[in-house]
N, C-alpha and C positions, 0 to 999 in steps of 0.2 A: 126362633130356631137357634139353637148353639155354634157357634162359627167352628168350624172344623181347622182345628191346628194342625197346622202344613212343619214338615221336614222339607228342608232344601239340601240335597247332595250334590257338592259342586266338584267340577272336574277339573285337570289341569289349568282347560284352558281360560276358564275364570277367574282364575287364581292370577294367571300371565295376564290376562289383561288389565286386572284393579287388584292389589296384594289385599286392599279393605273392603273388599269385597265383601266378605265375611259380615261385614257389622251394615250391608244394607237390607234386611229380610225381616226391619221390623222386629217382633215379637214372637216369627217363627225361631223353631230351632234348626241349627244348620249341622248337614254331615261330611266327615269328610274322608274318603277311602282311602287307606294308607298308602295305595302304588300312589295318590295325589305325591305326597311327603314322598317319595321316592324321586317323582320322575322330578320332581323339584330339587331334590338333591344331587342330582345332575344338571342341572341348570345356573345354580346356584353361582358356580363360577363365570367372568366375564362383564363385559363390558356394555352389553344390548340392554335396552330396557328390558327383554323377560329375563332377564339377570339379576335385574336390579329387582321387577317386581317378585322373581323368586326366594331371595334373599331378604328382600320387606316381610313377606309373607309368614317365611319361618321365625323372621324375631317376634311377628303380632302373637303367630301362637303361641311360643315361649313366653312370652309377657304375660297373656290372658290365662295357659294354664299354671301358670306358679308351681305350687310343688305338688298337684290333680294329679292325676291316671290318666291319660288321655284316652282311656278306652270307657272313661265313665262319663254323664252330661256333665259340663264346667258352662258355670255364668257368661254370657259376653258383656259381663261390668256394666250396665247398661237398666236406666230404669222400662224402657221399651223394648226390651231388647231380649233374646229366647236365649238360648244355649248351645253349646256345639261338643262333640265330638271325634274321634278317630274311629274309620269304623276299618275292622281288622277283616279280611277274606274268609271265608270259608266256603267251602265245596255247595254248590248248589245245581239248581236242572239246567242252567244256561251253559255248565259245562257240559252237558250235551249236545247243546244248540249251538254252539261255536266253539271247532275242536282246538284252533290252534288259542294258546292262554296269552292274547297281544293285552296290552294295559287297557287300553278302552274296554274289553271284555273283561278283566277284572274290577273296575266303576262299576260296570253296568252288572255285574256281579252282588256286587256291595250296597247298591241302591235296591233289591230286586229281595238282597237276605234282610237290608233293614225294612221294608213294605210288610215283608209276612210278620219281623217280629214287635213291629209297631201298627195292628191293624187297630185301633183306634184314629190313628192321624192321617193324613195325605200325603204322600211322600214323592218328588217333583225332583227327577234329575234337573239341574242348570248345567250348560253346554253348550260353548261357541262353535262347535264342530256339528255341523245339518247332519251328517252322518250317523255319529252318536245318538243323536235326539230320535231319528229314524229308527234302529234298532232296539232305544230304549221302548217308541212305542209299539215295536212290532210285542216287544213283552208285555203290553198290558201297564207300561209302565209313564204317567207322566211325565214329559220331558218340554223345558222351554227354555229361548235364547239367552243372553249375561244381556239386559239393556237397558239399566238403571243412569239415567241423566240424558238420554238423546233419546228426543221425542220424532216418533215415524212418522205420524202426520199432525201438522200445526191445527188444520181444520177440526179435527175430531176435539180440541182441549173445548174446555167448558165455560165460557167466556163472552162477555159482550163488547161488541169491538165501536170504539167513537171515533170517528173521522176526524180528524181535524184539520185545516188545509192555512197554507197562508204563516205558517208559524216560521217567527225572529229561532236564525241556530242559536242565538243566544238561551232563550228561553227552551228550548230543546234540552241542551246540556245541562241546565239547570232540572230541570224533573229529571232526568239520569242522575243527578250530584246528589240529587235528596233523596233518592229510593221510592219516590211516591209515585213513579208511573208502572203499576202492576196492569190497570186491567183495561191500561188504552193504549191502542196502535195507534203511532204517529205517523201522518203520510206527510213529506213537502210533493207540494202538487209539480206537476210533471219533471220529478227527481229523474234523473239519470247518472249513471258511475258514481254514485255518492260514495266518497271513499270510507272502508272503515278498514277497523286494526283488531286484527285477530291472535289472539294469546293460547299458547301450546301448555299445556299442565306435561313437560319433560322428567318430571322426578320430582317436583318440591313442595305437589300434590296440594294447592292451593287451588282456584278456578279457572280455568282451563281448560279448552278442549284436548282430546286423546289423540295419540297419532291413527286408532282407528277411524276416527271422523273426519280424514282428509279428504276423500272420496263424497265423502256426503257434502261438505262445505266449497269443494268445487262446484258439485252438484247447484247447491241451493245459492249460491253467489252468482250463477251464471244465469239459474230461470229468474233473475231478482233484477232491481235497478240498483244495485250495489257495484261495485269492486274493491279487491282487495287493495290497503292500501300499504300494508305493514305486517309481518309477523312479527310474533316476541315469545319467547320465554323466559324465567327469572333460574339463573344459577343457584341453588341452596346454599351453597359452602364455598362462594368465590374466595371471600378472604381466607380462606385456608392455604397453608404452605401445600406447595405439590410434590408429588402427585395426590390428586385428592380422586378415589374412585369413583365417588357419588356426584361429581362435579364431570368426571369424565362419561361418567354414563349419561349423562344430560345433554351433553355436545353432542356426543354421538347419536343419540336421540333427534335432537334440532337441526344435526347435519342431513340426516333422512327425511326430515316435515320439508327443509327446503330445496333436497334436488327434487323427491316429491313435486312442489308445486311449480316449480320450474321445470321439470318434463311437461305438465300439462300446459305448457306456453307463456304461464305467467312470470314474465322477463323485467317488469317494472316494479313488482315487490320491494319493499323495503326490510329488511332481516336485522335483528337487534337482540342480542341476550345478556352484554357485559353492562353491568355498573362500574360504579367508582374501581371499588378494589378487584374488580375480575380486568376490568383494564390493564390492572398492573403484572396478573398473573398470566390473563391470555392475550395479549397485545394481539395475536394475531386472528382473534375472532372478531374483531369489532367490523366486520360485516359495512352494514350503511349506514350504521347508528350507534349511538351508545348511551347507557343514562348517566349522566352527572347527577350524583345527590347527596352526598356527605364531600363530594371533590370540591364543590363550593364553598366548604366551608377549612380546607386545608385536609391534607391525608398523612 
């Protein structure tokens, strides 16, 4: 049987959450309703991370459509990779079905005109707002969460787990240093509070968690024999003369991850985001740590 090619139309608030969003749908191709581009063009100014991620957003599209139409398919540059669009409004029955014209009814408009005029494909609102998702499917319309990188449950993944009991930290750290511990859980036998250090992806969009997954990683640190022992995120553009925006949108970022985890009681945390040269710039972040790594060697 032929695999049915899926359109993804994504909403705002997908956009706010991951600006690259866009290039995680695989081979499908993705849509995107102009009040998107709108209500991002209000956002665009400031300091918040949906600021920052609104204004990423709009330069990925400017880069990928070059000098396209955006109201025709354009490649996502990508040998796995579908195509995307701007998909423009037009009058259809849901202006019926909900009188007053709020932005979410214009999406749910735009995904509802592109279903009839792609009835070959599957056409699948994405949408962080339960709300949305709920009236997209009172129209007949598929609708599912933004949850690419955080897995809902650890049991369900596909996997054979080896015990091992009794192991040197030494040799621990070492299968972590070489990348070869993929499909075994390590247990030390009757662990408790094992400290570890958890990394914030603030803006410089390397590995790290979101500030969405704060809630979940209290969560799963607390049913665990873990605790926390350290936050971090990496500055992108410390060495820059200030004011640097993208620098400041990051702060303000990792100022929110740590009142965060300090309202839920965790008072022993260790908080760290400056190197060498963000030392010199932000002297007054250096928090409980700081990384020395070019200061070693003269600045």
């Amino acid at each position: 049987m032929k695999k049915l090619k899926k359109i993804f139309v994504l909403d705002t608030s997908v956009v706010l959450h991951s600006h690259d969003s866009i290039m995680n749908f695989e081979e499908n191709d993705i849509g995107i309703p102009i009040t998107v581009l709108e209500e991002l063009d209000e956002m665009k100014k400031g300091n918040d991370t949906k600021n920052f991620e609104a204004r990423e957003f709009i330069r990925l599209i400017d880069k990928l459509s070059k000098h396209e139409m955006l109201d025709k398919w354009i490649s996502l540059n990508g040998k796995n990779k579908g195509k995307f669009k701007v998909l423009v409004d037009k009058k259809n029955d849901i202006n019926n079905i909900f009188n007053d014209e709020i932005n979410d009814h214009k999406i749910l408009n735009s995904a509802v005109q592109l279903q009839k005029e792609e009835k070959d494909k599957l056409v699948i609102l994405v949408s962080k707002d339960i709300n949305l998702r709920l009236k997209a499917k009172s129209l007949k319309l598929r609708a599912e969460d933004y949850l690419t990188g955080k897995i809902q449950n650890v049991n369900s993944l596909d996997f054979e787990s080896q015990v091992l009991e009794n192991i040197k930290d030494s040799s621990i750290d070492k299968l972590y240093k070489n990348s070869i511990l993929k499909k075994t859980q390590v247990y030390k036998k009757k662990i408790n509070n094992y400290p570890v250090h958890i990394k914030y992806n603030t803006g410089l969009n390397r590995l790290g968690f979101s500030t969405d997954d704060i809630i979940w990683i209290e969560q799963e640190i607390k049913a665990s024999p873990f605790m926390i022992k350290s936050i971090y995120s990496h500055l992108g553009e410390s060495e820059s003369q200030k004011p640097n925006e993208a620098c400041e949108n990051q702060i303000i970022s990792f100022e929110k991850i740590k009142k965060s985890h300090e309202n839920n009681g965790n008072r022993d945390i260790d908080f760290h985001i400056l190197n060498t040269s963000g030392i010199f710039n932000y002297p007054n972040l250096q928090y409980d740590a700081v990384r020395i790594g070019i200061g070693f060697h003269g600045y």
